[in-house]
C-alpha positions in Angstrom: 39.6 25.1 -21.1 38.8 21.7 -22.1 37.2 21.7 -25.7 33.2 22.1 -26.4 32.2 18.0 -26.4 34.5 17.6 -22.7 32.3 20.9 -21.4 29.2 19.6 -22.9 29.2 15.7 -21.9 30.5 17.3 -18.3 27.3 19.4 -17.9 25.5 16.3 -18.6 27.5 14.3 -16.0 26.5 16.6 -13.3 22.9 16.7 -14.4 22.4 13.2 -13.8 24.0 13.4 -10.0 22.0 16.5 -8.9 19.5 15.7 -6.2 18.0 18.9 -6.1 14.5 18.6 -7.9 14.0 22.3 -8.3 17.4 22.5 -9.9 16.7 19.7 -12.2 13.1 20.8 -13.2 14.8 23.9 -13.9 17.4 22.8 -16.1 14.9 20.5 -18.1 13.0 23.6 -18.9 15.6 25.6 -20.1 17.8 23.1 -21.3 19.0 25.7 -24.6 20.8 28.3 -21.9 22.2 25.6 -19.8 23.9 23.7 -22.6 25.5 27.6 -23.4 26.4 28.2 -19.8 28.4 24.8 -20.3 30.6 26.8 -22.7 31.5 29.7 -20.3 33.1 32.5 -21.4 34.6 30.4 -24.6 31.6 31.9 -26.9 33.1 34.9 -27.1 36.5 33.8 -28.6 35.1 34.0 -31.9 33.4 37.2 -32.5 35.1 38.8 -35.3 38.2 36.3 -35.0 40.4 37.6 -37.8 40.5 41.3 -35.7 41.5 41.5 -31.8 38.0 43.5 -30.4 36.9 43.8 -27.0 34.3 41.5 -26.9 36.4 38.2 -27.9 39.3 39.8 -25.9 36.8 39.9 -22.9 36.2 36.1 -23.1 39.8 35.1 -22.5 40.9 37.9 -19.7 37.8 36.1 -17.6 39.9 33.2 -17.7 42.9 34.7 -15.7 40.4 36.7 -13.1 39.2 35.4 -10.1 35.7 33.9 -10.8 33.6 35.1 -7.2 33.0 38.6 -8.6 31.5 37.6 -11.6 29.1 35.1 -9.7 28.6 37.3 -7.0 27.1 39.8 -10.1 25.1 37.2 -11.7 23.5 36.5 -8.0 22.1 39.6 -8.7 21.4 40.3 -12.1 19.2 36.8 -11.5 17.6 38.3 -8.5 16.6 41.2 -10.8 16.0 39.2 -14.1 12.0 39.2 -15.5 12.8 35.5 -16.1 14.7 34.3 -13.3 14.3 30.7 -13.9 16.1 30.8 -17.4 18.6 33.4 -16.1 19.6 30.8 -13.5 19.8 27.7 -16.0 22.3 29.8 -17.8 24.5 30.3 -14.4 24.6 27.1 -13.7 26.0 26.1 -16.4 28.1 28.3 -16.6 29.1 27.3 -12.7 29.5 23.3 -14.4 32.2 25.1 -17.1 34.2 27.0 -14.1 34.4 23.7 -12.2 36.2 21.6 -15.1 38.2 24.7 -16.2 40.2 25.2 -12.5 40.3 21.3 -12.0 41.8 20.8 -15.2 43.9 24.0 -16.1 46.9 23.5 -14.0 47.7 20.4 -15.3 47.1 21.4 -18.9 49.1 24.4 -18.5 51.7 21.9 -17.0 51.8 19.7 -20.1 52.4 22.4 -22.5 56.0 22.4 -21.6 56.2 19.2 -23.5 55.8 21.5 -26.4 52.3 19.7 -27.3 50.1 23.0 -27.5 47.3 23.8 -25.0 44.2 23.6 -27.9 45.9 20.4 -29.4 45.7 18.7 -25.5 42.0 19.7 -25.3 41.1 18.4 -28.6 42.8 15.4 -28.1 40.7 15.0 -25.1 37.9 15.8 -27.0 38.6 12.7 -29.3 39.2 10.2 -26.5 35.5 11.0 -25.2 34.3 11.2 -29.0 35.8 7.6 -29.0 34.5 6.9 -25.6 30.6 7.9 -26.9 31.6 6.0 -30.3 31.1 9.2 -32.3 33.5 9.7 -35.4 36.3 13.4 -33.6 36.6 13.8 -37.8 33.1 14.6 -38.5 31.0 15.4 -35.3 29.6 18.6 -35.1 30.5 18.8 -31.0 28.0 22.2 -30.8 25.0 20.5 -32.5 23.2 21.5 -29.2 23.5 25.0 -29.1 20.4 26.8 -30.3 21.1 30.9 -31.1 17.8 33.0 -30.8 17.4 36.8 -29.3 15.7 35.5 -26.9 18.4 33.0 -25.8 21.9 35.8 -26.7 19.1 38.7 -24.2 19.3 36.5 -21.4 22.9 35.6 -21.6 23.5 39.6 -22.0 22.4 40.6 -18.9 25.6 38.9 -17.3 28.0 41.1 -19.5 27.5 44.6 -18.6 29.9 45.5 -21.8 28.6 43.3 -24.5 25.3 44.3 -26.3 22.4 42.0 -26.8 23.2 42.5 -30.9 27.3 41.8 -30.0 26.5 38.8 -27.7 23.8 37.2 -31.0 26.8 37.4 -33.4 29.0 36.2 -30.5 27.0 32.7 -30.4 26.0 32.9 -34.5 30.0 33.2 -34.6 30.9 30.5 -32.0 28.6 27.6 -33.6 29.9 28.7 -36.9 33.2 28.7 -36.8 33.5 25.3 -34.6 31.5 23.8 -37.3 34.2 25.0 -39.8 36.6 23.8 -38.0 35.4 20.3 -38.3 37.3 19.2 -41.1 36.9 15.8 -43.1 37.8 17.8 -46.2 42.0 17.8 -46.8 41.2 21.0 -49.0 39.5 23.1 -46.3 41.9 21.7 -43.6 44.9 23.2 -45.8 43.2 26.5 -45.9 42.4 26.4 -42.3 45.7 26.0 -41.6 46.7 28.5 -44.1 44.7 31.3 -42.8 46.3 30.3 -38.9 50.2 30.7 -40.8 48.7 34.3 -42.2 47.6 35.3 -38.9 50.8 34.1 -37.2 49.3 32.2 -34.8 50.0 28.5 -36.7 51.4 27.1 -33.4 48.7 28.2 -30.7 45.9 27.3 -32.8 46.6 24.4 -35.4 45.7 22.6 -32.4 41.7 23.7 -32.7 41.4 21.1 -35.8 41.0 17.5 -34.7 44.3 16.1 -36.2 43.2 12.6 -38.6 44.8 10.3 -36.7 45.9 10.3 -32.3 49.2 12.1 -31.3 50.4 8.9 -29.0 52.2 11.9 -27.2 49.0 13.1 -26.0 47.7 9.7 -24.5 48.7 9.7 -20.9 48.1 13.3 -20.9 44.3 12.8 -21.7 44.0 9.3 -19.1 45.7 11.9 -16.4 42.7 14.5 -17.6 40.1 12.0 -17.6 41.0 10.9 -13.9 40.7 15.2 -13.3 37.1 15.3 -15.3 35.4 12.7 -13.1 37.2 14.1 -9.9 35.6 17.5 -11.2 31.9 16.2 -11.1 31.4 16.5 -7.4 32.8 19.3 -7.3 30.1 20.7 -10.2 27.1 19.2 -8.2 28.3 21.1 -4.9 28.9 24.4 -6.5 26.0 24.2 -8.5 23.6 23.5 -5.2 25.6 25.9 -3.3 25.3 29.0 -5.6 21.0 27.6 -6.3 20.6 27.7 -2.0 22.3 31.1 -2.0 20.3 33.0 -4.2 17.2 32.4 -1.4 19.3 32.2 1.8 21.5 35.2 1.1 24.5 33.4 2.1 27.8 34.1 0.7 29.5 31.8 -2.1 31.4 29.1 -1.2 35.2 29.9 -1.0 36.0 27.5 -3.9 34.3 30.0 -6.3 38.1 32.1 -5.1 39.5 30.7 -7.7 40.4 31.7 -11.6 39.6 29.1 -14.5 43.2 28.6 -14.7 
């Protein structure tokens, strides 16, 4: 997946091209579970981090499954929900984090063969659009617009049949928390960041989840080629996102482009 501020700026992207005025008076008002949607499945990669669990293990198999079922299911947990207006802010985010995920993936997944890690190409790309908003990739706290509240984690249960309301609060308490750690202006904290990763023996897939001080120049035409695939992606957010809103009152089926994994 592209990293939190690419998923977040994305969302925002195809906010501002939706036509829809029901979609956008929507979103407005529950502008909290939209910006979470945006994340996808990526808030549960942190619960409990230092121990595999089902919950966080639940958040990365969704990336390898085909994506239909899962919005075929929220279709009708919304039709079903006592607040269906949040519930479907929440989905279409989500929808906005699917699209960049399965336009960008296959590239990404290309590019690792250069031997430049998967998380260190997404938080490179991260920095060229920190750079791009003229925000400092050292010290920007890229999840400074994710609220956690019961009432926000209750909503966002309802889509995960196997996750609790209690699991899914720690999940978002845990995902806001430990991206914020990760930010790391401090040399100290970075060394022991990076320690912990050796302990775990996962150094090389995740040293890349802590914005390195200065650009790997390896990574540049990787992240112009991946900023080409983000804008292509933004039409094809809008039209998934106005598909799956008609649906829920027509009845129709999902557009085949939801046949697709977030790989």
């Amino acid at each position: 997946m592209p990293a939190a501020y690419a998923h977040y700026t994305f969302g925002k992207k195809v906010l501002a091209n939706i036509e829809n005025p029901d979609i956008r008076r929507i979103i407005t008002e529950h502008r909290a579970l939209f910006d979470i949607g945006l994340h996808g499945p990526d808030i549960l990669f942190f619960y409990r981090p230092l121990k595999s669990n089902p919950v966080s293990k639940a958040g990365h198999l969704m990336h390898a499954e085909i994506a239909a079922p899962f919005f075929r299911q929220a279709r009708r947990v919304i039709n079903r929900s006592n607040n269906r207006e949040a519930s479907i802010a929440y989905i279409l985010g989500f929808i906005c984090h699917y699209s960049l995920d399965s336009e960008c993936h296959g590239y990404i997944g290309e590019m690792t063969e250069t031997g430049i890690s998967h998380t260190e190409i997404e938080t490179e790309f991260d920095r060229s659009i920190l750079l791009h908003c003229q925000k400092d990739p050292i010290t920007t706290k890229t999840l400074s617009h994710i609220q956690v509240s019961k009432e926000i984690s209750n909503c966002i249960a309802q889509f995960f049949p196997a996750i609790s309301e209690k699991e899914m609060f720690e999940a978002l308490k845990s995902f806001r928390f430990y991206n914020n750690f990760l930010i790391s202006p401090c040399k100290v904290r970075r060394a022991v960041i990076n320690a912990a990763f050796r302990l775990s023996g996962s150094y090389e897939e995740l040293h890349g989840l802590v914005m390195n001080f200065h650009r790997n120049p390896d990574c540049a035409p990787i992240c112009r080629r991946l900023s080409h695939l983000y804008i292509e992606a933004i039409p094809v957010g809008v039209r998934l996102t106005e598909s799956f809103y008609n649906a829920l009152s027509t009845g129709e089926p999902l557009e085949e482009r939801f046949d697709r994994n977030f790989e």
